[in-house]
Backbone as a chain_set.jsonl record, in Angstrom:
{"seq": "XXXXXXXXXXXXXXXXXXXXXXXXXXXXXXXXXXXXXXXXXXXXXXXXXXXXXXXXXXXXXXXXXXXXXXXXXXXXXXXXXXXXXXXXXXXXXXXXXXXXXXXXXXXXXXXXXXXXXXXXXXXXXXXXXXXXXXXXXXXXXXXXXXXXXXXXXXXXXXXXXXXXXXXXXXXXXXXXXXXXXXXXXXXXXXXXXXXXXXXX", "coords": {"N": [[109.829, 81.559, 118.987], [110.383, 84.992, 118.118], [112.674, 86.561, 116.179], [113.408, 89.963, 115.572], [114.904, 91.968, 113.443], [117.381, 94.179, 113.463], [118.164, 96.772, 111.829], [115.816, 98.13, 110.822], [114.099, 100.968, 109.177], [112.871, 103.484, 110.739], [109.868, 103.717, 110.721], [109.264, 101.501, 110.952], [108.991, 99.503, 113.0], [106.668, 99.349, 114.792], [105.451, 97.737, 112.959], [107.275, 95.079, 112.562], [106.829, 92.661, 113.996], [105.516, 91.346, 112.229], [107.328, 90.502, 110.138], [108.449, 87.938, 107.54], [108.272, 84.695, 106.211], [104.878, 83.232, 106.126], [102.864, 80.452, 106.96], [100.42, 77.908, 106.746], [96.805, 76.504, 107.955], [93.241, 77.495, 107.088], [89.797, 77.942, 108.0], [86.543, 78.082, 106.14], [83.763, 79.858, 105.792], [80.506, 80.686, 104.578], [77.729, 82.081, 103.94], [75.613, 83.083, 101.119], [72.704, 83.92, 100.233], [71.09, 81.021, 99.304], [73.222, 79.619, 99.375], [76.438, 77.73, 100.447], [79.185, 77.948, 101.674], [81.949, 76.514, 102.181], [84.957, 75.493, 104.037], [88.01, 73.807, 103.628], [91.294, 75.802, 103.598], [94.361, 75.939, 102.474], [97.145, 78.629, 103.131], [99.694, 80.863, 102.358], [101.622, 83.753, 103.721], [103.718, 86.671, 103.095], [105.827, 88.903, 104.65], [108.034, 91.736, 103.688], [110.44, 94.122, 103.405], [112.2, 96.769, 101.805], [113.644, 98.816, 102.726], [112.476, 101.068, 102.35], [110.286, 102.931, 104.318], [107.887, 101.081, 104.63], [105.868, 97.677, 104.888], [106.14, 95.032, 102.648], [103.844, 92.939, 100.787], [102.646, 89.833, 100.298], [100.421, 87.428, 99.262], [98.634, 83.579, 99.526], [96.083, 81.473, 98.324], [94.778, 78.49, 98.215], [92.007, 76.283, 98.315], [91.379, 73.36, 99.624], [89.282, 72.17, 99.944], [86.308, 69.44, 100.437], [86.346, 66.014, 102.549], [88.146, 64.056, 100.03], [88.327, 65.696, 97.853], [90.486, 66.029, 94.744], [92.553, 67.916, 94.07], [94.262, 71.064, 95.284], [92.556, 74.072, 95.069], [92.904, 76.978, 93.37], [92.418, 79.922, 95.009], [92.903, 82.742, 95.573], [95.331, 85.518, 94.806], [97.322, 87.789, 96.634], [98.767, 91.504, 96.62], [100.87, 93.963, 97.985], [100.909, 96.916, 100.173], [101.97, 98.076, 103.229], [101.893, 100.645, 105.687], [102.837, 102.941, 108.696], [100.641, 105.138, 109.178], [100.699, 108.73, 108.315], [101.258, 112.27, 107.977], [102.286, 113.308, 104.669], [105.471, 114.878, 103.446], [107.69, 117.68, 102.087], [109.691, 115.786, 102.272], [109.619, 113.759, 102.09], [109.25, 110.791, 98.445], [106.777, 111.434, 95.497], [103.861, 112.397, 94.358], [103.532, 109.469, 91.948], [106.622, 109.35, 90.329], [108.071, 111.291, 91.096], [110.469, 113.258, 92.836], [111.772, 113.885, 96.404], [112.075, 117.268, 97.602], [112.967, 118.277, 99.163], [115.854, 117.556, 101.634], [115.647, 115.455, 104.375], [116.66, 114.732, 107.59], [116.783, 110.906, 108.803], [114.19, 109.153, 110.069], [113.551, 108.907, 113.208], [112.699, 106.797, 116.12], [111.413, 108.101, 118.374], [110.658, 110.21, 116.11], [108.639, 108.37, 115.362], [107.109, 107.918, 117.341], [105.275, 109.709, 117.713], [102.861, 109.297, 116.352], [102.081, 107.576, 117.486], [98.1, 107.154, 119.323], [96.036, 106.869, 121.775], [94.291, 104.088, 121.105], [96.679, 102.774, 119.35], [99.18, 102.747, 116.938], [98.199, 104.306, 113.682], [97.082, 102.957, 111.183], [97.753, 102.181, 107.293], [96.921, 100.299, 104.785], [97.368, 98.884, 101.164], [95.637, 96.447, 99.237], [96.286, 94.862, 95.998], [93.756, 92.215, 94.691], [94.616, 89.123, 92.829], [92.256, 88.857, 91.227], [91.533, 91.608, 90.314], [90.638, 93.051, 91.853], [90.787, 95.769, 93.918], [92.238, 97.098, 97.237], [91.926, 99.239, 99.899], [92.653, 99.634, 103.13], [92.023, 101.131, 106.388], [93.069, 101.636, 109.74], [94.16, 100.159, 112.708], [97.557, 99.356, 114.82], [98.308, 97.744, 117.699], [100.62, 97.088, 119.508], [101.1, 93.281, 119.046], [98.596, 93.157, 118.101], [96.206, 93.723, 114.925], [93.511, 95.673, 113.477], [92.282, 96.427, 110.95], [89.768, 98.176, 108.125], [88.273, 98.177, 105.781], [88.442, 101.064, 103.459], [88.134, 101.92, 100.771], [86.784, 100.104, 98.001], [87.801, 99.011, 95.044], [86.63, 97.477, 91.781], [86.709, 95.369, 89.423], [84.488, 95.677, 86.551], [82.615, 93.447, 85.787], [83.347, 92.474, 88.23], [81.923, 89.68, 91.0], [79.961, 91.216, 93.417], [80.858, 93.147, 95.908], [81.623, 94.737, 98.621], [82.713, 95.523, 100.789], [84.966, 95.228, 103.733], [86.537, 93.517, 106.465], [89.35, 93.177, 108.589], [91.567, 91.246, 110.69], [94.255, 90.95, 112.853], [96.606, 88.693, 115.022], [99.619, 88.003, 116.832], [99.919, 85.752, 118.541], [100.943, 83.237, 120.639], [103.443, 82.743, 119.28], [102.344, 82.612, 116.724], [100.619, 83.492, 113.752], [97.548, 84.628, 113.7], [94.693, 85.21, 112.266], [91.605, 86.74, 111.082], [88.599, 87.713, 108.371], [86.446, 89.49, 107.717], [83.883, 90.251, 104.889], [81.834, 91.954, 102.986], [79.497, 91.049, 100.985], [78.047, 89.477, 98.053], [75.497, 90.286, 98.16], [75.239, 90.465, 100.803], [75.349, 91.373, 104.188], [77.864, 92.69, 106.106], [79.817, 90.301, 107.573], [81.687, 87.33, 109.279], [83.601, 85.224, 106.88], [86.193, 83.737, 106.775], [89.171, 82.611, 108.042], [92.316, 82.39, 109.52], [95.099, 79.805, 111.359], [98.716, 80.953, 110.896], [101.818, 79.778, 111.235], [105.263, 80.958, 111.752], [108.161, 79.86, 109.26]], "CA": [[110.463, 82.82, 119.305], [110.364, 86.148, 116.893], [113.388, 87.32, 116.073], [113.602, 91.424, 114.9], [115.596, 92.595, 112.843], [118.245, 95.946, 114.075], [118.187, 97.488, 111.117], [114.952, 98.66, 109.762], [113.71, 102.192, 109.187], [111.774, 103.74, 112.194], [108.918, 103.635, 110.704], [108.847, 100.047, 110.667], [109.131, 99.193, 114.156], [105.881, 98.892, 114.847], [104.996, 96.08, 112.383], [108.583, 94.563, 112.701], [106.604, 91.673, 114.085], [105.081, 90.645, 111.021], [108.358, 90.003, 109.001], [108.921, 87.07, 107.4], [106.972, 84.036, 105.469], [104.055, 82.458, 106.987], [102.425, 79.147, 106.525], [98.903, 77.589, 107.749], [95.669, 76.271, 107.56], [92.224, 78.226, 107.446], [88.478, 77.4, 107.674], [85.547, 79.389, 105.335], [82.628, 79.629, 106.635], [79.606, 81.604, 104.59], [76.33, 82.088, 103.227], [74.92, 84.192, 100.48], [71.365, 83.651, 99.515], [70.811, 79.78, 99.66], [74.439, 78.63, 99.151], [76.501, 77.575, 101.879], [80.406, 78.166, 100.907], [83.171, 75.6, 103.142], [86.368, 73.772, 103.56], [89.562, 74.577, 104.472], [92.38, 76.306, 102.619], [96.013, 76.164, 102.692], [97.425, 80.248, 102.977], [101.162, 81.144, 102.61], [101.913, 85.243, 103.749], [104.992, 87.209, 102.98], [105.996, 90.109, 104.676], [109.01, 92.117, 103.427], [111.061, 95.255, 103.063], [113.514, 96.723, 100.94], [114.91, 99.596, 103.165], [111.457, 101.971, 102.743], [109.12, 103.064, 104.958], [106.916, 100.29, 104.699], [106.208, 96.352, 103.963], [105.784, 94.221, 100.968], [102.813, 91.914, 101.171], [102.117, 88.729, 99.216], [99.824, 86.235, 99.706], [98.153, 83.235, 98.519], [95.489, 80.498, 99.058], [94.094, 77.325, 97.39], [91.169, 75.368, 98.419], [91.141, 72.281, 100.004], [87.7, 71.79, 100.206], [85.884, 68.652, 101.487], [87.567, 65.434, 102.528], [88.09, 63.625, 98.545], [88.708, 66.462, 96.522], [91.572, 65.574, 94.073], [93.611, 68.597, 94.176], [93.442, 72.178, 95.742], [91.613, 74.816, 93.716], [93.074, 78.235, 94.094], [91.436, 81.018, 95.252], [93.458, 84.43, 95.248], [96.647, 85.871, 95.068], [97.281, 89.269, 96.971], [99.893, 91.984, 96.843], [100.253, 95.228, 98.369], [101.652, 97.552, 100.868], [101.035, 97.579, 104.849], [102.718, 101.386, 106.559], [102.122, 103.649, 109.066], [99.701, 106.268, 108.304], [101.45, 109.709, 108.903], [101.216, 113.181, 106.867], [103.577, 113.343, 103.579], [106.136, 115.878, 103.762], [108.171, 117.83, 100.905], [110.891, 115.312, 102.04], [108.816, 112.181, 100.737], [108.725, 110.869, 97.118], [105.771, 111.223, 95.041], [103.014, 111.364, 93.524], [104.431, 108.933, 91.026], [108.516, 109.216, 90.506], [108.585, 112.533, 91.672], [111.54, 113.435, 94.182], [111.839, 114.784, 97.425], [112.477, 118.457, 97.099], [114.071, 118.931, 100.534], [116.499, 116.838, 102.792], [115.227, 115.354, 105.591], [117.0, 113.64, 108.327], [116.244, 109.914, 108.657], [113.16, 109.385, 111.03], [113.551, 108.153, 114.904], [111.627, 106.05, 116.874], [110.989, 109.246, 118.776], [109.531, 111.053, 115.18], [107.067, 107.63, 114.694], [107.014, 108.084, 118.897], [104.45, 111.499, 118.317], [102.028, 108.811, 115.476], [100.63, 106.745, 118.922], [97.189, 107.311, 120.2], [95.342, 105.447, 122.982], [94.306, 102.587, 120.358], [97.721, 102.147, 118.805], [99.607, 103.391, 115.817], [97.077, 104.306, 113.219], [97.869, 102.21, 110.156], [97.262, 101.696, 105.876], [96.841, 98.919, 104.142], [96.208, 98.692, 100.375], [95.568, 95.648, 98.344], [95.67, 94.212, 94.595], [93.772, 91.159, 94.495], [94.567, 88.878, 91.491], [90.917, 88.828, 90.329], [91.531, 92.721, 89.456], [90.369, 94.118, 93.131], [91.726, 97.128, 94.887], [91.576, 97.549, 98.613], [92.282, 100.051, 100.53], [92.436, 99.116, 104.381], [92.738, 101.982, 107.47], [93.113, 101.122, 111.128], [95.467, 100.375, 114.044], [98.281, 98.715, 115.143], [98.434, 98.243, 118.895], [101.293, 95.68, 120.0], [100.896, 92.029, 118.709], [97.105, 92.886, 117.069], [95.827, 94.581, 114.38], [92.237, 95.693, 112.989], [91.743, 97.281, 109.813], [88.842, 98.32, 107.462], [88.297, 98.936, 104.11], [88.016, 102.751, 103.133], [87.77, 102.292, 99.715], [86.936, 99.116, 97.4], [87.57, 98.999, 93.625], [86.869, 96.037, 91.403], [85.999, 95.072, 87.726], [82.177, 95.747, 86.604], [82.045, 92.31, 85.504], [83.071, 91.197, 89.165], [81.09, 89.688, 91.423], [79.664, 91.924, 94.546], [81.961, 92.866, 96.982], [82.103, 96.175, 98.715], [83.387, 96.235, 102.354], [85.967, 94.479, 104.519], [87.324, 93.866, 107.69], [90.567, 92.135, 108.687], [92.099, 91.15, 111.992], [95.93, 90.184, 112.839], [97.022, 88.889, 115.971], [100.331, 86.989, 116.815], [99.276, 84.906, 119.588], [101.925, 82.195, 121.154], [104.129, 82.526, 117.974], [101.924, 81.684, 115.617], [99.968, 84.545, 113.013], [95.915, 84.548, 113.674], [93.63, 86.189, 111.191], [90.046, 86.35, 110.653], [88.364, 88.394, 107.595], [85.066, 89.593, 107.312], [83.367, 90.441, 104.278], [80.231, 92.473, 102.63], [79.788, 90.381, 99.321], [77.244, 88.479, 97.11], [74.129, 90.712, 98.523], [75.156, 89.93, 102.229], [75.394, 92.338, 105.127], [79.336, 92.19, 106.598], [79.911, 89.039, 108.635], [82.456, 86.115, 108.927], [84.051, 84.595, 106.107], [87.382, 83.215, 106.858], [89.933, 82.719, 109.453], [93.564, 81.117, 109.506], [96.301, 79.931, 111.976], [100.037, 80.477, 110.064], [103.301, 79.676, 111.792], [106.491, 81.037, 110.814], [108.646, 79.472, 108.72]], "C": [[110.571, 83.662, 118.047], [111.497, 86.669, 116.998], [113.376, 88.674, 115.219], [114.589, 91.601, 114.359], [116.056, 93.833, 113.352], [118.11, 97.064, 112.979], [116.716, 97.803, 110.326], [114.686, 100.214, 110.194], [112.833, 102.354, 110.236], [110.498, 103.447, 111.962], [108.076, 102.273, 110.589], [108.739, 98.87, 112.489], [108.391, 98.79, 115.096], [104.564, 97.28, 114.653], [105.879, 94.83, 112.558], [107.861, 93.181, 113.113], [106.102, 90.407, 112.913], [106.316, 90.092, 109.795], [108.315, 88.826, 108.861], [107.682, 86.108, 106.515], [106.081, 82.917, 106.459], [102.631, 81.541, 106.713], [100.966, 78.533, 107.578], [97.751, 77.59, 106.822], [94.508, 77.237, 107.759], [90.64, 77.466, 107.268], [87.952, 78.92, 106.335], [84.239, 78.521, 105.391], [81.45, 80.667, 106.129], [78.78, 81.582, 103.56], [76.141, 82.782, 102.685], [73.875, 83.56, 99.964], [71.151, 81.862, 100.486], [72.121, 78.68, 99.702], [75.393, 78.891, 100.336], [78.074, 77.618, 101.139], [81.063, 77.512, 102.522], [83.6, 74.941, 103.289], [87.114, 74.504, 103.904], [90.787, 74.883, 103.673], [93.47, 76.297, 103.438], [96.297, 77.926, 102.333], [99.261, 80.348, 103.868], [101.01, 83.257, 102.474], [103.174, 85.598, 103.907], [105.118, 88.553, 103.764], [107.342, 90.411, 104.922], [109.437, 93.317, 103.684], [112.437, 95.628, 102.076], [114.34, 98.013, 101.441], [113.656, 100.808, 103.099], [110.642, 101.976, 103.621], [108.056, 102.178, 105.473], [107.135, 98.654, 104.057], [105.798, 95.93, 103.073], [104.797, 93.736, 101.487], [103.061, 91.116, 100.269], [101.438, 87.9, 100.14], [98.965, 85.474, 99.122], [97.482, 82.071, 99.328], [94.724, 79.799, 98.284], [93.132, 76.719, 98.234], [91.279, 74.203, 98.692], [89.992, 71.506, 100.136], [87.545, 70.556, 100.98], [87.033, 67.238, 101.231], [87.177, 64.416, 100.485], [87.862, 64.195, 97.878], [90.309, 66.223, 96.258], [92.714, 66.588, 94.382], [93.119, 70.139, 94.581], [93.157, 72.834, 94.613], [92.176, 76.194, 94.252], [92.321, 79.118, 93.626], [91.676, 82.753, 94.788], [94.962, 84.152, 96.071], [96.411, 87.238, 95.793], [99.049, 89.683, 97.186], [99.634, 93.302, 97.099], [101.523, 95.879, 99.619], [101.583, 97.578, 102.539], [102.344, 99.201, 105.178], [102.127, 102.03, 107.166], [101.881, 104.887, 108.458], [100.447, 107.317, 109.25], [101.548, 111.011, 107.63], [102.621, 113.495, 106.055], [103.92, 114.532, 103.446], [106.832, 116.306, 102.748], [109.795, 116.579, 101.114], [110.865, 113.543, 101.358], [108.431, 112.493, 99.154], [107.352, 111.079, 96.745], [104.978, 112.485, 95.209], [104.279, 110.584, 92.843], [106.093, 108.967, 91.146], [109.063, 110.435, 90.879], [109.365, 112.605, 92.923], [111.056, 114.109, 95.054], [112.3, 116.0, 96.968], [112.905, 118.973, 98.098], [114.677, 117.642, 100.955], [116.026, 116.972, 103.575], [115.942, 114.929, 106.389], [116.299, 112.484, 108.462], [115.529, 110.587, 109.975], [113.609, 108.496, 111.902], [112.631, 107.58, 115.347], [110.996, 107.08, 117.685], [109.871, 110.04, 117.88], [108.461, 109.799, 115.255], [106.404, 107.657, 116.258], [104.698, 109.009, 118.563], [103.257, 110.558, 117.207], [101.032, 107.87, 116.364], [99.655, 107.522, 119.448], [97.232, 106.226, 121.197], [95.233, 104.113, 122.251], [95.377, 102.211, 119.594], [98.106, 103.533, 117.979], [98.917, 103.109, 114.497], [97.713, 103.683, 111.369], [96.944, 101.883, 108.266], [97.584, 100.843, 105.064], [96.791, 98.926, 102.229], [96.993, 97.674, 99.598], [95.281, 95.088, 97.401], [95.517, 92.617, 94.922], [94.082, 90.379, 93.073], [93.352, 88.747, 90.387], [90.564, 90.653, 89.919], [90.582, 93.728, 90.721], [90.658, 94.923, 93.868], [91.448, 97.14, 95.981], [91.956, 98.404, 99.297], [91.726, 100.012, 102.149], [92.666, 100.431, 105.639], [92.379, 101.037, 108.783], [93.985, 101.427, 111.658], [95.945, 99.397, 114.545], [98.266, 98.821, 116.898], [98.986, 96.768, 119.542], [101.254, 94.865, 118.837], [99.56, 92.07, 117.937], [97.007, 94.094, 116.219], [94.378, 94.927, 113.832], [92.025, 96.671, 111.886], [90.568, 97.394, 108.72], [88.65, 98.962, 106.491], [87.802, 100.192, 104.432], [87.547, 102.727, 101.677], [87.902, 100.237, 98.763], [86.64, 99.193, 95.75], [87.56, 97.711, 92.854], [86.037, 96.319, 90.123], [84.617, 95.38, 87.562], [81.755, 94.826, 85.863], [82.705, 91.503, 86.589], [81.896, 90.723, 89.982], [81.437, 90.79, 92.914], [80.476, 91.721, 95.611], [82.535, 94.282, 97.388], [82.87, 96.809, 99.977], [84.245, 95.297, 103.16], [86.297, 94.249, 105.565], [88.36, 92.688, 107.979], [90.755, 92.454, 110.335], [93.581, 89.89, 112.136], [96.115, 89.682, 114.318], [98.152, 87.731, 115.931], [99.721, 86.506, 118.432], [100.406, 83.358, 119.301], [102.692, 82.009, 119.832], [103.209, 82.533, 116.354], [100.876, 83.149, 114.958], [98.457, 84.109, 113.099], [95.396, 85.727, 112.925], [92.428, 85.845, 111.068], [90.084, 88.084, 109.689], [86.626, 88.737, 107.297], [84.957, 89.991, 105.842], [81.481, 90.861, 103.895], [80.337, 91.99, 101.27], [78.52, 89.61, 98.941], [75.833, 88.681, 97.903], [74.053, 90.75, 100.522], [76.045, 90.888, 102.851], [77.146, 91.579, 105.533], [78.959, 90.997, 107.633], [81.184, 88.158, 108.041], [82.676, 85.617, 107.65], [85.138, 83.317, 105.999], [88.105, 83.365, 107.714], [91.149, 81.364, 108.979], [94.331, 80.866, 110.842], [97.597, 79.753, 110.97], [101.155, 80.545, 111.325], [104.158, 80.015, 111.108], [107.291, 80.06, 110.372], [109.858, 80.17, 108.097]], "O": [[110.83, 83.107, 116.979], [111.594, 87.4, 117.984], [113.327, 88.459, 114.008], [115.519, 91.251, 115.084], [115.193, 94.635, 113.71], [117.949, 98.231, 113.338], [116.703, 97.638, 109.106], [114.982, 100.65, 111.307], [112.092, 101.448, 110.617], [109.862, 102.923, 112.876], [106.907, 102.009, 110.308], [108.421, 97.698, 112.689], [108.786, 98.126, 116.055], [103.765, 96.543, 115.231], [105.386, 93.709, 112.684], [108.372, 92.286, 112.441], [106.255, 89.19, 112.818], [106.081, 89.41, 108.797], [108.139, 88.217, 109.916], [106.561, 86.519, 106.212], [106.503, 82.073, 107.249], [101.558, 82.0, 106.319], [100.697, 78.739, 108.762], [97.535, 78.116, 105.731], [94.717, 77.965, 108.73], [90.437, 76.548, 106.474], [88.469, 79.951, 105.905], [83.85, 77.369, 105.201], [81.192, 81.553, 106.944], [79.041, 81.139, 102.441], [76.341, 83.822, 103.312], [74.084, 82.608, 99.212], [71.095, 81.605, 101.689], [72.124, 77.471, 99.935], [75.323, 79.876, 101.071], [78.091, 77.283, 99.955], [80.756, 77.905, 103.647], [83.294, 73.783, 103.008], [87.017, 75.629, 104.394], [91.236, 73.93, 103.037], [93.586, 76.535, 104.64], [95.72, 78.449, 101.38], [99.766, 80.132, 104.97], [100.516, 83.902, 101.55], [103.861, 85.01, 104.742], [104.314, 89.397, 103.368], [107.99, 89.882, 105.825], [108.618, 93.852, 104.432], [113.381, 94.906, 101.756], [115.393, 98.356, 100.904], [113.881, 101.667, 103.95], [110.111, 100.886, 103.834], [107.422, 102.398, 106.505], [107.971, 98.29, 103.23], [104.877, 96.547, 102.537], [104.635, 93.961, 102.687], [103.716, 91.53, 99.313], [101.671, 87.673, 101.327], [98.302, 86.008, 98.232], [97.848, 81.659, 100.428], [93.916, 80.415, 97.588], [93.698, 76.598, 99.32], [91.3, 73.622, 97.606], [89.906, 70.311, 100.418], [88.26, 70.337, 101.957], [87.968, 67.128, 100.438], [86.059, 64.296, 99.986], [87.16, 63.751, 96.968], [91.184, 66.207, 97.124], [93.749, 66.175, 94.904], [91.972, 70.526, 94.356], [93.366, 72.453, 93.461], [91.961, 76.537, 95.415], [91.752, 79.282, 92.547], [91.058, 83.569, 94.104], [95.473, 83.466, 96.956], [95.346, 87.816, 95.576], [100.028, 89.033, 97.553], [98.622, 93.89, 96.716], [102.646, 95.429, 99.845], [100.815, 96.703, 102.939], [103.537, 98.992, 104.954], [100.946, 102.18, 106.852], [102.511, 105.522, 107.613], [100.769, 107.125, 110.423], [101.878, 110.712, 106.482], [103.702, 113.816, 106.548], [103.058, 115.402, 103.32], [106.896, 115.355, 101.969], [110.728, 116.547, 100.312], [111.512, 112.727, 100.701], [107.849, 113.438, 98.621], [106.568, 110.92, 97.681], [105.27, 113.414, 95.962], [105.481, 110.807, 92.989], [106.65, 108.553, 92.163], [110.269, 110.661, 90.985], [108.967, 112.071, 93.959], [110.11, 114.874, 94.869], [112.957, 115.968, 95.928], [113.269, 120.149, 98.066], [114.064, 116.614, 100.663], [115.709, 118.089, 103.985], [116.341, 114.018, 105.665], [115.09, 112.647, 108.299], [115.76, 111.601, 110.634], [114.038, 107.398, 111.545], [111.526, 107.89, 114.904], [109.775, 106.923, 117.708], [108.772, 110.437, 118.267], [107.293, 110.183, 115.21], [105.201, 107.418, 116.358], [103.569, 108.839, 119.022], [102.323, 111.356, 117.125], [99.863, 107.525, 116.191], [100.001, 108.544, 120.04], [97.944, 105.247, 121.425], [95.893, 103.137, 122.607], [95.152, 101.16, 118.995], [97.733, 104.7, 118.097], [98.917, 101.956, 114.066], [98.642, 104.12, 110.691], [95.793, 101.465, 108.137], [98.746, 100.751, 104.667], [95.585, 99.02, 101.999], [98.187, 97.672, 99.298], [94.149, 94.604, 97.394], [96.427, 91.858, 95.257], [93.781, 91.045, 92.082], [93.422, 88.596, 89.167], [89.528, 90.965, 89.332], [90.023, 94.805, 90.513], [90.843, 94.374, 94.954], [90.228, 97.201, 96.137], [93.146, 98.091, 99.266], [90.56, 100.308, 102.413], [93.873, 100.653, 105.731], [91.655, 100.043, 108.832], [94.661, 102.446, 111.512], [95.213, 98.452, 114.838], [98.214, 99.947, 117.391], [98.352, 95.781, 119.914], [101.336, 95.379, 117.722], [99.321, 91.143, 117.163], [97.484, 95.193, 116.502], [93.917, 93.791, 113.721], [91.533, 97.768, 112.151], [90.398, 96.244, 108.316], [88.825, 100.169, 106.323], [87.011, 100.476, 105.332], [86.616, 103.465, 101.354], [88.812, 99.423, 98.919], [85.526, 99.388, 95.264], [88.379, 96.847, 93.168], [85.125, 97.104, 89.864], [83.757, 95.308, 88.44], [80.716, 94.986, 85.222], [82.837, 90.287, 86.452], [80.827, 91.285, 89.749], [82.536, 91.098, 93.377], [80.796, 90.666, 96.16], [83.472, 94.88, 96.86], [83.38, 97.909, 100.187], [83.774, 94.179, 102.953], [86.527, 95.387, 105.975], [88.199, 91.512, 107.654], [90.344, 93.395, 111.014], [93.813, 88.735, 111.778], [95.615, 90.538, 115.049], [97.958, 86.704, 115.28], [99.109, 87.238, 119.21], [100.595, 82.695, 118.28], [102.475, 80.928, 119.285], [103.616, 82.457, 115.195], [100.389, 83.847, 115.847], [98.192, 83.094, 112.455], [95.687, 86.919, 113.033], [92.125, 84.659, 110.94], [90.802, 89.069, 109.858], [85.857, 88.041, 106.634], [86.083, 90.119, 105.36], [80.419, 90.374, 104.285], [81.159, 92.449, 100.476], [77.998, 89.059, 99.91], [75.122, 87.741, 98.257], [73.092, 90.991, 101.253], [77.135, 91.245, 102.404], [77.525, 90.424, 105.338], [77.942, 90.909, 108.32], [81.618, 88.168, 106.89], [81.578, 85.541, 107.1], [85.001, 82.268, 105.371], [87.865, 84.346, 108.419], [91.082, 80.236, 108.49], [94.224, 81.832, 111.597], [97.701, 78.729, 110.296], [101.149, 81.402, 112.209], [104.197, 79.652, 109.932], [107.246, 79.1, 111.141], [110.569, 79.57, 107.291]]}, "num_chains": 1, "name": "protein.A"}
C-alpha cells in the first residue's frame, strides 16, 4: 500500500507516487560491436522534497555480475530534479539566486489542473551522472507510468559515447518498474537495463 503525503505543494501531486526510498534488483542486457555486456545489479532510488515545486532524485547501482564474482562493482551514482513542466512566471526564482519580483498566491490543484493533456501531465527530468554526465529528460506523467526522453545530453570529451536516452516508470502492484534504453558505444537506441524496486 502507498501512502501520500497531505501536505505537498500542488505541483507535486502528480508524482506524489514516487516518494520515498526504493530498493531492487535489475538485469543488463546489451551489445556494442562484438561485446556482450550482463548480470544483474542491485539499485537503491530516492525520491524527496523539501517544500518546492519539485523532487530530489538520488540513485545508485553496483554490479553483481555473474554467479562467483567476489564483490559488487559499482556502476553510477545519479542526482537530479524530476517537476512538472509549466511556463516560469515573474513569481518564480531564478535564473540562479535571483528572486521573485511579484507575489504570487500558492498554486492549486486546479492551477496544475489547466498543465493535463490527453497523454498526461507533461513532465522534466534532468540528471548529473557521477561519471560527469548531464541529462536532460522531457515527457509525461499519466497516472502510475511515466515515459521520458532525453532532450539534451552533455558529457566529458574524454567520455565514452553516449548521446540519447529513454526511460520508463511504472508502479505496478506496489512495487517501482523501470526499463532504460540507451544510444551508446556506436549503437542505435535499444534496451539496456530494467529493474523491479519495492518500497522500503
Amino acid at each position: 500500500m502507498i501512502e501520500l503525503p497531505t501536505d505537498l505543494p500542488a505541483d507535486l501531486a502528480p508524482l506524489s507516487w514516487l516518494l520515498g526510498v526504493w530498493e531492487g534488483t535489475g538485469v543488463i542486457e546489451y551489445t556494442a560491436g562484438d561485446h556482450r555486456y550482463q548480470g544483474e545489479f542491485s539499485h537503491r532510488v530516492s525520491f524527496s522534497h523539501d517544500g518546492g515545486p519539485f523532487l530530489n532524485y538520488a540513485a545508485t547501482a553496483s554490479f553483481l555480475g555473474a554467479d562467483g564474482q567476489d564483490a559488487p562493482v559499482p556502476l553510477v551514482a545519479e542526482t537530479g530534479f524530476w517537476r512538472l513542466s509549466r511556463p516560469q512566471t515573474a513569481a518564480d526564482p531564478g535564473p540562479a539566486l535571483l528572486p521573485p519580483t511579484v507575489s504570487a498566491p500558492l498554486r492549486t490543484v486546479d492551477d496544475v489542473e489547466t498543465l493535463r493533456t490527453p497523454d498526461g501531465f507533461p513532465l522534466e527530468v534532468s540528471i548529473a551522472h557521477s561519471d560527469g554526465t548531464l541529462e536532460l529528460y522531457l515527457g509525461r506523467i499519466s497516472g502510475p507510468r511515466i515515459d521520458i526522453a532525453t532532450d539534451a545530453v552533455v558529457r566529458p570529451a574524454d567520455a565514452k559515447p553516449y548521446s540519447a536516452a529513454t526511460r520508463m516508470y511504472g508502479l505496478v502492484e506496489g512495487h517501482l518498474l523501470w526499463a532504460w534504453d540507451i544510444t551508446a558505444l556506436g549503437e542505435q537506441l535499444k534496451s539496456h537495463a530494467s529493474a523491479r524496486l519495492a518500497k522500503v
